[in-house]
N, CA, C and O atoms as a Tinker XYZ file with bonds, in Angstrom:
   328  protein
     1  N    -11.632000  -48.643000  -13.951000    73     2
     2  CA   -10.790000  -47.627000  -14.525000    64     1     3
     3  C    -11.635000  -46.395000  -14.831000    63     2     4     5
     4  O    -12.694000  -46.583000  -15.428000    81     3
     5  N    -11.241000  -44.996000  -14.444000    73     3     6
     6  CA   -11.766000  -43.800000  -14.930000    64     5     7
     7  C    -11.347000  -43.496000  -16.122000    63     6     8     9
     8  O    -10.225000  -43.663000  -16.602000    81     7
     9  N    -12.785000  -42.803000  -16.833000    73     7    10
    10  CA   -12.703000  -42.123000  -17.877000    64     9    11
    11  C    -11.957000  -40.977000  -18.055000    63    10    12    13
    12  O    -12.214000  -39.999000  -17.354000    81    11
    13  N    -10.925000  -40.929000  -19.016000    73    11    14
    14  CA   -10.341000  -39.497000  -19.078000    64    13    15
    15  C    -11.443000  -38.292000  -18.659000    63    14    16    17
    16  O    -11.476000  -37.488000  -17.728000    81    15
    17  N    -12.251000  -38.539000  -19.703000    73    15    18
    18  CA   -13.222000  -37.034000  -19.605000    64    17    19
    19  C    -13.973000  -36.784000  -18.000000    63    18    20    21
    20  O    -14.055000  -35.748000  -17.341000    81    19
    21  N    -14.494000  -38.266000  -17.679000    73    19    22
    22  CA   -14.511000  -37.908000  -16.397000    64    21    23
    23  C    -13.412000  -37.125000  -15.161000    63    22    24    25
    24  O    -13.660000  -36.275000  -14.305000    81    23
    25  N    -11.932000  -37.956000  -15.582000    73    23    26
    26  CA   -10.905000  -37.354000  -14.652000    64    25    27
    27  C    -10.791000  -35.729000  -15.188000    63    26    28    29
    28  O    -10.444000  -34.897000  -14.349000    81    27
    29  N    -10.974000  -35.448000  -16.062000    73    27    30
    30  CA   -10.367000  -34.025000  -16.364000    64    29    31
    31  C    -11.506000  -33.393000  -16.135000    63    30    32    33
    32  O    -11.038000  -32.326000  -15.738000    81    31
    33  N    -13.163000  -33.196000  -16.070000    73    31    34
    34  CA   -13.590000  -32.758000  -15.576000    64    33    35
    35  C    -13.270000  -32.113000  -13.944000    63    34    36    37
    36  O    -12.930000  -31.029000  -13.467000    81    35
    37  N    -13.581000  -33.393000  -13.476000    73    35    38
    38  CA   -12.957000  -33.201000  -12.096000    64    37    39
    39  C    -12.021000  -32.748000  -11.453000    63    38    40    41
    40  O    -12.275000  -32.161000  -10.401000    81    39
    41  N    -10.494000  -32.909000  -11.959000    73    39    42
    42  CA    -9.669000  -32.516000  -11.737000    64    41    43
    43  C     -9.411000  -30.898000  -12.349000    63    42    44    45
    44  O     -8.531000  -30.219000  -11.821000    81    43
    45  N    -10.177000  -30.373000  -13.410000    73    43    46
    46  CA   -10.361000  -29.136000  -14.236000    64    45    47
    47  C    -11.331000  -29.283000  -14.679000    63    46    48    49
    48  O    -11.735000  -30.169000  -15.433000    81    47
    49  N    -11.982000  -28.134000  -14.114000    73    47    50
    50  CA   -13.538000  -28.114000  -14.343000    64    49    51
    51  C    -13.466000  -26.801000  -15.652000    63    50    52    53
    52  O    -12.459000  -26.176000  -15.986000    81    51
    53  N    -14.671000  -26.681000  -16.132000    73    51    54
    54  CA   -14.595000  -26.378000  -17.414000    64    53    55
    55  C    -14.926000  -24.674000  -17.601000    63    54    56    57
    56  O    -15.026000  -24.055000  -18.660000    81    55
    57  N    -15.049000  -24.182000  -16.261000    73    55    58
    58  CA   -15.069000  -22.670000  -16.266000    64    57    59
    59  C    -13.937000  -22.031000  -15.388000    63    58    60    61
    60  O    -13.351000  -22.804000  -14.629000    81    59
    61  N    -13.631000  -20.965000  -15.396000    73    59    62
    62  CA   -12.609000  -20.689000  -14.362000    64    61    63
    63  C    -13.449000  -19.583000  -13.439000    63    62    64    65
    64  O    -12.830000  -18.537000  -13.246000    81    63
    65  N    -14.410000  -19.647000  -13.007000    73    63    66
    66  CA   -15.026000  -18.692000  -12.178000    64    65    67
    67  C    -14.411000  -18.639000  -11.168000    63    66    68    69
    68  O    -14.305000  -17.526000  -10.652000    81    67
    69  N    -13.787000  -19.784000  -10.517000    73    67    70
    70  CA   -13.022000  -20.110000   -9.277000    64    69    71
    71  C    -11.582000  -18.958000   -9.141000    63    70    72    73
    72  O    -11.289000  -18.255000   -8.174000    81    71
    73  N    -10.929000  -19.073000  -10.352000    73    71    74
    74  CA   -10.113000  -18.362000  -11.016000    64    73    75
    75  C    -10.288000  -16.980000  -10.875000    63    74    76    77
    76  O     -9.523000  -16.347000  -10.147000    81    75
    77  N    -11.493000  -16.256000  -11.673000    73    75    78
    78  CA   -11.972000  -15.440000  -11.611000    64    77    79
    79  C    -11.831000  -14.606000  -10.470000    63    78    80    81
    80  O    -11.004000  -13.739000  -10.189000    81    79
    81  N    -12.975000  -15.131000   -9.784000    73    79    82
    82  CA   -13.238000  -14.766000   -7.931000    64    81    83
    83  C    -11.899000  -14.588000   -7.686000    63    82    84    85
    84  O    -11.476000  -13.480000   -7.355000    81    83
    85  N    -11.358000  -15.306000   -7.778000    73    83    86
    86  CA   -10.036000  -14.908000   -6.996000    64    85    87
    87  C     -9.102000  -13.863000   -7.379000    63    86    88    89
    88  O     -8.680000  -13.050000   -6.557000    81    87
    89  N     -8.692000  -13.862000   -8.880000    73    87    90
    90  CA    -8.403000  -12.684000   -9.191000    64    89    91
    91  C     -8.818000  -11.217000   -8.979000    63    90    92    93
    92  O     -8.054000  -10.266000   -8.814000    81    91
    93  N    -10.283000  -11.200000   -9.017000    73    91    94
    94  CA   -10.711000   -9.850000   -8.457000    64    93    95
    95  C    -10.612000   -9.420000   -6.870000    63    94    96    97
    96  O    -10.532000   -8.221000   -6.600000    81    95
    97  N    -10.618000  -10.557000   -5.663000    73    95    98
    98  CA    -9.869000  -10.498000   -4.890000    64    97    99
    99  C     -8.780000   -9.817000   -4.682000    63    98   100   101
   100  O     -8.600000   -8.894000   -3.888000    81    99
   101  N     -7.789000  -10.479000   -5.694000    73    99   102
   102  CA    -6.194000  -10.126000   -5.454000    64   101   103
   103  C     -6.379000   -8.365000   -5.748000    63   102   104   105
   104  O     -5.875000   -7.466000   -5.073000    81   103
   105  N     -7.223000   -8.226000   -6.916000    73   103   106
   106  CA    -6.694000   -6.976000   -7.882000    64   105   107
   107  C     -7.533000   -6.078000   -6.584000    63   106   108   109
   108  O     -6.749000   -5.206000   -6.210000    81   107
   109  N     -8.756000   -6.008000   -5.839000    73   107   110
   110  CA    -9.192000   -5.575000   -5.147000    64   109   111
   111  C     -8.409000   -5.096000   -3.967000    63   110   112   113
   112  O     -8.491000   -3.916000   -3.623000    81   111
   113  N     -7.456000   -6.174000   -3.162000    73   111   114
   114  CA    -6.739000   -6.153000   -2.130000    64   113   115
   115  C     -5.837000   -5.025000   -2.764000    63   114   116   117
   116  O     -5.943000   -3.935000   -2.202000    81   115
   117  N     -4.722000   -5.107000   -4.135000    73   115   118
   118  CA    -4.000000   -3.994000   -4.480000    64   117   119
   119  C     -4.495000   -2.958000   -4.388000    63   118   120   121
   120  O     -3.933000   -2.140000   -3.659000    81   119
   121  N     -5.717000   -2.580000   -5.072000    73   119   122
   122  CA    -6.463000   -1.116000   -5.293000    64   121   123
   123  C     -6.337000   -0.503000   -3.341000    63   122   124   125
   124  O     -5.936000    0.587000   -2.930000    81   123
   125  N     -6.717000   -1.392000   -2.748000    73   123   126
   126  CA    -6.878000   -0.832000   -1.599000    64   125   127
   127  C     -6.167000   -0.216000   -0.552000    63   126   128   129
   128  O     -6.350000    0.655000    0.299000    81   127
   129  N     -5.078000   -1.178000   -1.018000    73   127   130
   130  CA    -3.345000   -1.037000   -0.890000    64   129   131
   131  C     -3.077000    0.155000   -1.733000    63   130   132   133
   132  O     -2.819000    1.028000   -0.905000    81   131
   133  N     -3.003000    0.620000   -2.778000    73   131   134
   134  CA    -2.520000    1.636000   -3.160000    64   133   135
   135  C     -3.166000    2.704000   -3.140000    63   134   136   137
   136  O     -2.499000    3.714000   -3.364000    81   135
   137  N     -4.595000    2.878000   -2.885000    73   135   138
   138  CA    -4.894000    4.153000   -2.129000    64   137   139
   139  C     -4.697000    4.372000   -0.808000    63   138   140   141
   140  O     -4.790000    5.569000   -0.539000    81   139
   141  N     -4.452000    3.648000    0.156000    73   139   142
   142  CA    -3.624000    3.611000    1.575000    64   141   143
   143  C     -2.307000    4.001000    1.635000    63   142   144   145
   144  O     -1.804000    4.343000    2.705000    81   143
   145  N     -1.510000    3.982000    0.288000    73   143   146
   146  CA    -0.302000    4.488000    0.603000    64   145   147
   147  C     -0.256000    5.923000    0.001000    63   146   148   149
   148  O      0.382000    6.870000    0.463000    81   147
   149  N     -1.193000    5.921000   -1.322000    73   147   150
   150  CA    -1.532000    7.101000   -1.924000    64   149   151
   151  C     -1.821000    8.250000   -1.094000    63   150   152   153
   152  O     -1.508000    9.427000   -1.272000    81   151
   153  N     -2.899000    7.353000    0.454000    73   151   154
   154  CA    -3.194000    8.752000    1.254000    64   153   155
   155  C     -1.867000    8.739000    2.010000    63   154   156   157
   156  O     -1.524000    9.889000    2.284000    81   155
   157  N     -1.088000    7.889000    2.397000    73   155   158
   158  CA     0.115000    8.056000    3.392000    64   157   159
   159  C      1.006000    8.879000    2.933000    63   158   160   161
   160  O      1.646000    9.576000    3.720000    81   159
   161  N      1.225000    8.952000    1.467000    73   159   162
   162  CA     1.949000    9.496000    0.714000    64   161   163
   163  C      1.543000   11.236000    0.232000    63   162   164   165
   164  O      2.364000   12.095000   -0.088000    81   163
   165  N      0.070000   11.387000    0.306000    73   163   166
   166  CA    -0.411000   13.031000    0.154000    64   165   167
   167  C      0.160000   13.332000    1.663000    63   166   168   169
   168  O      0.785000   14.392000    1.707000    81   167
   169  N      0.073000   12.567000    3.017000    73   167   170
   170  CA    -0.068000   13.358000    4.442000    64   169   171
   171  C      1.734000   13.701000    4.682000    63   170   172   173
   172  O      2.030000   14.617000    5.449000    81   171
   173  N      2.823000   12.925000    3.996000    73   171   174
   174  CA     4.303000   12.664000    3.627000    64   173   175
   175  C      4.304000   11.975000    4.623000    63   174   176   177
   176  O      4.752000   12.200000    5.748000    81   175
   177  N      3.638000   10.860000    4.079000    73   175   178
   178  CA     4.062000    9.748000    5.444000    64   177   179
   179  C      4.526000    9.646000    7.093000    63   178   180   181
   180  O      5.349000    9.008000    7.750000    81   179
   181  N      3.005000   11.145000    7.448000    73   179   182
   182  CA     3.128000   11.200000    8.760000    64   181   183
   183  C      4.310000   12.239000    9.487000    63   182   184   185
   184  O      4.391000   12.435000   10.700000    81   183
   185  N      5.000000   12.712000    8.676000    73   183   186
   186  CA     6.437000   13.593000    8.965000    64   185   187
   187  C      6.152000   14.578000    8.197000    63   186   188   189
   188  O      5.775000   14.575000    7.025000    81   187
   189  N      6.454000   15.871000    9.287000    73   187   190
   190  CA     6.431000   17.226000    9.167000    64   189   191
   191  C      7.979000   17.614000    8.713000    63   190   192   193
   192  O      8.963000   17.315000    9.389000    81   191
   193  N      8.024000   18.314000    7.485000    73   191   194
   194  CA     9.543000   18.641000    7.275000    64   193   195
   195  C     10.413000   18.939000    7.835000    63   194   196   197
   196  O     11.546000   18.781000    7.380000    81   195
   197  N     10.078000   19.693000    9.498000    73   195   198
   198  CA    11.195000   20.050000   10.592000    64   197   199
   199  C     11.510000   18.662000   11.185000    63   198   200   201
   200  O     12.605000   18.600000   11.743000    81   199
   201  N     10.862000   17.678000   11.176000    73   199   202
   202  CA    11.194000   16.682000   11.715000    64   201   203
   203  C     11.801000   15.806000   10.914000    63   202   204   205
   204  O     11.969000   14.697000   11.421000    81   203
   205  N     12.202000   15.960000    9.766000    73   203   206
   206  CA    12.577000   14.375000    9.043000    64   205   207
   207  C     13.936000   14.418000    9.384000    63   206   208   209
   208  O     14.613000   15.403000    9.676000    81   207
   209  N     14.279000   13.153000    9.309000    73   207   210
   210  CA    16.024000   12.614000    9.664000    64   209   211
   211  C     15.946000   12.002000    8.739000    63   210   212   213
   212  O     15.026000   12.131000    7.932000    81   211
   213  N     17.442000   10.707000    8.559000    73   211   214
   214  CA    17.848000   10.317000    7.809000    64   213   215
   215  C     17.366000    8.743000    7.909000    63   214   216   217
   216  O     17.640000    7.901000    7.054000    81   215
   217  N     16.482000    8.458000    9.285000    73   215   218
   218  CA    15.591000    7.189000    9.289000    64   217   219
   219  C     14.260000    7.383000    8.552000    63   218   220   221
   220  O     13.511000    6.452000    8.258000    81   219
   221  N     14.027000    8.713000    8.274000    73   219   222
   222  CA    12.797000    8.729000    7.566000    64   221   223
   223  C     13.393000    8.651000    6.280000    63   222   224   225
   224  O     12.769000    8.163000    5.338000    81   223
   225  N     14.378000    9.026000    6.179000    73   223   226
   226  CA    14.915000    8.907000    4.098000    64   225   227
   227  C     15.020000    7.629000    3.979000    63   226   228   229
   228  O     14.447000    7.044000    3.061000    81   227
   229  N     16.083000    6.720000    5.266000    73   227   230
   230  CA    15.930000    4.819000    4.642000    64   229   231
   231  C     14.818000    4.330000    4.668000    63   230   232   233
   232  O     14.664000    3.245000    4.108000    81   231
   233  N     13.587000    5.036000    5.389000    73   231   234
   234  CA    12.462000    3.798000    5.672000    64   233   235
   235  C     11.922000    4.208000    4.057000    63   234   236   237
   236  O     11.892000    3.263000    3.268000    81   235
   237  N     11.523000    5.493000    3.571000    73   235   238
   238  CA    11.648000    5.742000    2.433000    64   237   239
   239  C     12.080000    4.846000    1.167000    63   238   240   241
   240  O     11.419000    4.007000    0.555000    81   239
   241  N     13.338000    5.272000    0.980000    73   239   242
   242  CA    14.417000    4.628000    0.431000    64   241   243
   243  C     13.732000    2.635000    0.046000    63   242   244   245
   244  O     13.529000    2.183000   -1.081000    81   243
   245  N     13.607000    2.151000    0.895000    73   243   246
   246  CA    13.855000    0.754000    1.155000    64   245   247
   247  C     11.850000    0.741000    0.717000    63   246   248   249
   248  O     11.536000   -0.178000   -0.039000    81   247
   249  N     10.879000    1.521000    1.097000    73   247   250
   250  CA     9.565000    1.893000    0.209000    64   249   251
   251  C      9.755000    1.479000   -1.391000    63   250   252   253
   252  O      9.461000    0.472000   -2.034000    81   251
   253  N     10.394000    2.758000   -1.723000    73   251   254
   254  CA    10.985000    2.873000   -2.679000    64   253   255
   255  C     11.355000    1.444000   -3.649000    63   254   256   257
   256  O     10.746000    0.810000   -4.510000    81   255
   257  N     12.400000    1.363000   -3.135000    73   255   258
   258  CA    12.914000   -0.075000   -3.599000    64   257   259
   259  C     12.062000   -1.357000   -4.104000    63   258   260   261
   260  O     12.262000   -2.028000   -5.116000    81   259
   261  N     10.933000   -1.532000   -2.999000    73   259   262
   262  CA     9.744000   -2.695000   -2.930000    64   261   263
   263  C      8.809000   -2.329000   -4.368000    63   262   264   265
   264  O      8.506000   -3.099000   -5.280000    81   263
   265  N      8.482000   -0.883000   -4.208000    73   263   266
   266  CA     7.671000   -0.549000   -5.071000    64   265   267
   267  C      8.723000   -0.672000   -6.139000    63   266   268   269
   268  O      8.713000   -1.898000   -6.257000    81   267
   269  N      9.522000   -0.297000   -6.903000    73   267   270
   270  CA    10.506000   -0.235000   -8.007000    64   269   271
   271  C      9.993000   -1.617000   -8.008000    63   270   272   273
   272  O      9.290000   -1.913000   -8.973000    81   271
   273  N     10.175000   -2.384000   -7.250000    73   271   274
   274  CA    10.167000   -3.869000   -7.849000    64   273   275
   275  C      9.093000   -4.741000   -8.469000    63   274   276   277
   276  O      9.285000   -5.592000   -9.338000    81   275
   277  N      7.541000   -4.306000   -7.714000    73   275   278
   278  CA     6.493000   -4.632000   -8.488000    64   277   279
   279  C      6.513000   -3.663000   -9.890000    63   278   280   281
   280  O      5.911000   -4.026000  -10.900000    81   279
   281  N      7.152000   -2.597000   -9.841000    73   279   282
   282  CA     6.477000   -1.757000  -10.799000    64   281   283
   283  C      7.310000   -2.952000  -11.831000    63   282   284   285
   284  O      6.778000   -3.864000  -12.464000    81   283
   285  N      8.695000   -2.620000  -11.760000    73   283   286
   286  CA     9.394000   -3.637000  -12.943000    64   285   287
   287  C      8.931000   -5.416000  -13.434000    63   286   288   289
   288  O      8.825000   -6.138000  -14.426000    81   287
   289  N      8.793000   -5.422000  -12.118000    73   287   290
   290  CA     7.807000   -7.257000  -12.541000    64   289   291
   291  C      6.255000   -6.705000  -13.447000    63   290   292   293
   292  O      5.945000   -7.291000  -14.484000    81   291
   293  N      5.443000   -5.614000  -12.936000    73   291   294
   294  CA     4.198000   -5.802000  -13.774000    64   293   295
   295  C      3.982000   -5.091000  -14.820000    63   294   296   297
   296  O      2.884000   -4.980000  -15.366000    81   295
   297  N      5.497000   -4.315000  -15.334000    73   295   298
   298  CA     5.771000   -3.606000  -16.450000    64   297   299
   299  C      6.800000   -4.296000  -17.662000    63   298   300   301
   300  O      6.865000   -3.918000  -18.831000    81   299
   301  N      7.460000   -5.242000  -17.127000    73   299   302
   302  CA     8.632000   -6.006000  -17.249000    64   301   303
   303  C      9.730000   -5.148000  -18.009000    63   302   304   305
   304  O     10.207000   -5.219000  -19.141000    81   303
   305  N      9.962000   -4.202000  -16.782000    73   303   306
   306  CA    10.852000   -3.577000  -17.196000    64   305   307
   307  C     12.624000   -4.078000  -15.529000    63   306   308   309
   308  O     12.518000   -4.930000  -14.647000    81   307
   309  N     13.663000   -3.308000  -15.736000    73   307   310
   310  CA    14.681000   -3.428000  -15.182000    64   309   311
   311  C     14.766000   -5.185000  -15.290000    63   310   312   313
   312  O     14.606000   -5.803000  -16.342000    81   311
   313  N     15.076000   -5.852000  -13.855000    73   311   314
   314  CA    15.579000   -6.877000  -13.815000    64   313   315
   315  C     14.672000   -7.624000  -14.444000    63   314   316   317
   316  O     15.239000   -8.650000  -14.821000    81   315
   317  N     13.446000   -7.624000  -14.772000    73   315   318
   318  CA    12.414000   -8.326000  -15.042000    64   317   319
   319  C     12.097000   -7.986000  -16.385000    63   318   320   321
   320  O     10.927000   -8.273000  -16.635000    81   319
   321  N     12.842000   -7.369000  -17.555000    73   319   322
   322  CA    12.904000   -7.109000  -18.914000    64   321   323
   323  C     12.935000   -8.449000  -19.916000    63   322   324   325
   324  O     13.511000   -9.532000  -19.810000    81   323
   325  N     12.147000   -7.944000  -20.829000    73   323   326
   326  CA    12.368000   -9.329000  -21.662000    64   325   327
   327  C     13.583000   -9.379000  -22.730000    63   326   328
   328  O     13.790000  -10.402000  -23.382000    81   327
């Protein structure tokens, strides 16, 4: 029979560096992501004002939307309010 302390070591080890690493990962991948859209967004996403139509307002639009949605999950605001 195993020892608790042995199983919970093992199974949860007693630092979260693992944790860690990975989080700065994630938060890294965002940063990188949002200066990529930051620059897409100074150039107006590639479209010269004589050229925009109304596929550049939905692709927009539906941008829009995705972002609204992290912003409200990591603000917990709209659907994601407490």
């Amino acid at each position: 029979m195993l020892d608790q302390d042995v199983l919970t070591e093992t199974i949860m080890p007693k630092t979260n560096d693992a944790a860690l690493a990975a989080f700065f990962s994630a938060k890294t991948d965002i940063g990188a992501m949002i200066e990529r859209l930051a620059a897409l967004s100074a150039d107006h996403f590639e479209c010269s004002p004589e050229d925009v139509n109304w596929g550049h307002v939905g692709t927009l639009d539906h941008y829009r939307a995705r972002l609204r949605e992290i912003i409200d999950m990591a603000f917990r605001e709209g659907a994601h309010a407490d």
